[in-house]
C-alpha positions in Angstrom: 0.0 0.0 0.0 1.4 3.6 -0.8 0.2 7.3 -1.6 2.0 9.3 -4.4 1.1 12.4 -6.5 -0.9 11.1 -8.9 0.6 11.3 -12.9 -1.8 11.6 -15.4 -4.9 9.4 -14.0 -7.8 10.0 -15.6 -11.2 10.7 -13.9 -14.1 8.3 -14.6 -16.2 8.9 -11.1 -16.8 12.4 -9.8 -18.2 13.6 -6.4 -21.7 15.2 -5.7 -21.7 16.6 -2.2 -19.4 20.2 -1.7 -17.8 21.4 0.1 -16.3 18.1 1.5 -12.7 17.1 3.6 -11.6 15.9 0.2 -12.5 16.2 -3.5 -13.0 12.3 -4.9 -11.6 12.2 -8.4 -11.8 8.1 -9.0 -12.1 5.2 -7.0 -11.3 2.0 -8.7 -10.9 -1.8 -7.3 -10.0 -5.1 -9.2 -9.5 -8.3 -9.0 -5.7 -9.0 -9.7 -5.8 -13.0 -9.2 -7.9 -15.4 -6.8 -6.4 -14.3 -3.7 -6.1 -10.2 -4.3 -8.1 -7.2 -4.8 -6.0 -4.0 -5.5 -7.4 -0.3 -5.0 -6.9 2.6 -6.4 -8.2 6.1 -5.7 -7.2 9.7 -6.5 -8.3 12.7 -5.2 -8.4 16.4 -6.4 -7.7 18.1 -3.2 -7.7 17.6 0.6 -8.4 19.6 3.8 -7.7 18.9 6.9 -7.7 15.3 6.0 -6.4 12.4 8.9 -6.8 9.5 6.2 -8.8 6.6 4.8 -10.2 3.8 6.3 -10.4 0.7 3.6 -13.7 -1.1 3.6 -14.9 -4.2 2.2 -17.8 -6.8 2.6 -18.0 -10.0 1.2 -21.0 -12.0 -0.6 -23.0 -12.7 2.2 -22.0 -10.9 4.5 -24.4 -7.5 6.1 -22.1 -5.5 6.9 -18.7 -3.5 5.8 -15.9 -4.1 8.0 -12.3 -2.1 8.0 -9.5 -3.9 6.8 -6.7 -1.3 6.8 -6.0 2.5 7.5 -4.0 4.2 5.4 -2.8 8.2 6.4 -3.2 11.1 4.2 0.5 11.7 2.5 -0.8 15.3 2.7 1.4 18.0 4.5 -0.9 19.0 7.8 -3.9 17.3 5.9 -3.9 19.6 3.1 -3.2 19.2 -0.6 -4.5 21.4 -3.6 -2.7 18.9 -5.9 -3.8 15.4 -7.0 -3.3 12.7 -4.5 -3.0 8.9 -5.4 -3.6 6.1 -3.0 -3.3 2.2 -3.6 -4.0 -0.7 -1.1 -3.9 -4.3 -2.1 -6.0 -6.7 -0.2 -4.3 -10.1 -0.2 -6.7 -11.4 1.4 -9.6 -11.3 -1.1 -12.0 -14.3 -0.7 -12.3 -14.9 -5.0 -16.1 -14.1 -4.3 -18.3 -11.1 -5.5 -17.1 -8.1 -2.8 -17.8 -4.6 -2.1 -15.3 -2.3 -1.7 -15.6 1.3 -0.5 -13.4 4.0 1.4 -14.3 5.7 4.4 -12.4 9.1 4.4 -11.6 10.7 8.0 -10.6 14.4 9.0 -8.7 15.6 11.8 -12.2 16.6 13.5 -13.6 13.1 13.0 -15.7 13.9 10.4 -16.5 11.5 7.9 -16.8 11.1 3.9 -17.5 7.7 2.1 -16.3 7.3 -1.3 -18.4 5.5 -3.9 -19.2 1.6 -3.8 -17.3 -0.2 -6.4 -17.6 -4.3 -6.3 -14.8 -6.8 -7.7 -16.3 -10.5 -8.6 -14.6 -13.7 -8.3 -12.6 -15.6 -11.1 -15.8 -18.0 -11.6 -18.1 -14.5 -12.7 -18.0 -12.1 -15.9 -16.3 -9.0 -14.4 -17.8 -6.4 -16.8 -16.2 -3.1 -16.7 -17.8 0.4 -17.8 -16.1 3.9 -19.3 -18.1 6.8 -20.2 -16.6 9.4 -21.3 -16.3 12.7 -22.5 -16.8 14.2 -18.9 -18.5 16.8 -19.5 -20.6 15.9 -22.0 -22.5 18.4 -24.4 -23.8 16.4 -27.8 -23.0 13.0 -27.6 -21.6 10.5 -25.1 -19.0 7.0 -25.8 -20.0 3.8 -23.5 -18.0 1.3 -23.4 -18.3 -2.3 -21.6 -15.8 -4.3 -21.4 -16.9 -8.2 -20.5 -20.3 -7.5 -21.4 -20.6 -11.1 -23.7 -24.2 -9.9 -25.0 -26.1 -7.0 -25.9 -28.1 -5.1 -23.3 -29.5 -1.7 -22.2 -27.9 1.3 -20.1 -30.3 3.5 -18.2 -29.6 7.4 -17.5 -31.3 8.1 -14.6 -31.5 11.8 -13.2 -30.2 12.0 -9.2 -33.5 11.5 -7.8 -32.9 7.9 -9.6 -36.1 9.2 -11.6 -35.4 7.2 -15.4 -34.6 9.7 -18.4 -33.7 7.6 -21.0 -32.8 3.4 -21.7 -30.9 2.5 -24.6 -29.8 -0.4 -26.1 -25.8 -1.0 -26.4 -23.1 -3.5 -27.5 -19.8 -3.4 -26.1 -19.0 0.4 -27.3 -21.9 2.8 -28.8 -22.6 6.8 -28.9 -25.2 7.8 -27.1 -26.8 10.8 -27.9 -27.5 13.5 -25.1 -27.6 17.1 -26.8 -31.4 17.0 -25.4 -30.9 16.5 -22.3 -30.9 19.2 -19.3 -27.4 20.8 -18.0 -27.2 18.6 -14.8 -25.3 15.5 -13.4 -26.9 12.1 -14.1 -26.1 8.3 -13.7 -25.6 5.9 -16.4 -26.5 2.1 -15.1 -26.1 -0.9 -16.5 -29.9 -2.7 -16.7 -28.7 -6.1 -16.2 -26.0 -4.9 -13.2 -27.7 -2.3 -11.1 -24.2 -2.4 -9.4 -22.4 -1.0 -12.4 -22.8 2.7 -12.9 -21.3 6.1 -13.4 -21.8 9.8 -12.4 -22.0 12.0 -15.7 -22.1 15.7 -16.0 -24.2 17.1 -19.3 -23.3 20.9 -20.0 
């Protein structure tokens, strides 16, 4: 596990709530073989930040438990560069398991990054990228794994659905008349796999 200024990382996942301890930029976790899960996260900025609690819980379990802490590489808790973080859990079960970080400040104040799961060698592990971020006319999906056509669902923030559309494993989707706002693109056959967009 280390923290480094990140180099070039490019943001898939961007936060909703302001102002916060720390700007999330992207949080990513994968399964690297049957017995570990590596994490990655980077961050815009930080403020008064103590560090980040690493969560996880298992298929069928109820309940997140911490498995490590890692502390902020930020001078005093405060950055207005990129940060990058990376743990690697060794001790990933080769079953479907959620992932999240639980970000502390020096007050005790809390800040949870976004879910993101990483399934077991025996599942379809099917990755999505959307992307430009902003968007203004049109909008590039990609799955990777995907194996089949399906649908994608943009849903506004209230989880209220704007549009489904069918896909393949990379399509344009267009989103010129759509309001200026932030939505979420979902996968309709994985509720699990989604992704914050901004339309200008």
């Amino acid at each position: 596990m280390r923290g480094s200024i990140a180099q070039g990382f490019q943001p898939y996942y961007l936060s909703i709530n302001t102002p916060l301890p720390v700007s999330w930029k992207s949080f990513d976790a994968r399964r690297i073989n049957e017995q570990q899960a590596d994490l990655l996260w980077v961050l815009s900025s930080e403020k008064n930040c103590k560090g980040f609690h690493i969560e996880k819980m298992a298929e069928g379990e109820k309940e997140f438990k911490t498995i490590a802490f890692i502390s902020t590489i930020a001078e005093n808790g405060m950055s207005d560069v990129e940060t990058q973080y990376t743990y690697k859990d060794t001790r990933f079960n080769n079953t479907r398991t959620l992932y999240r970080i639980r970000q502390e400040d020096i007050d005790g104040k809390i800040n949870y990054s976004e879910t993101r799961m990483v399934l077991g060698s025996g599942s379809t592990d099917v990755k999505m990228e959307v992307w430009p971020i902003p968007a203004h006319t049109t909008l590039n999906i990609m799955l990777n794994g995907l194996g089949k056509n399906s649908n994608v669902l943009i849903l506004d923030m209230s989880g209220k659905l704007i549009k489904k559309l069918p896909v393949q494993n990379q399509d344009k989707v267009e989103v010129s008349g759509l309001a200026s706002g932030m939505y979420v693109v979902q996968l309709e056959d994985n509720k699990s796999i989604s992704q914050k967009i901004i339309v200008q």
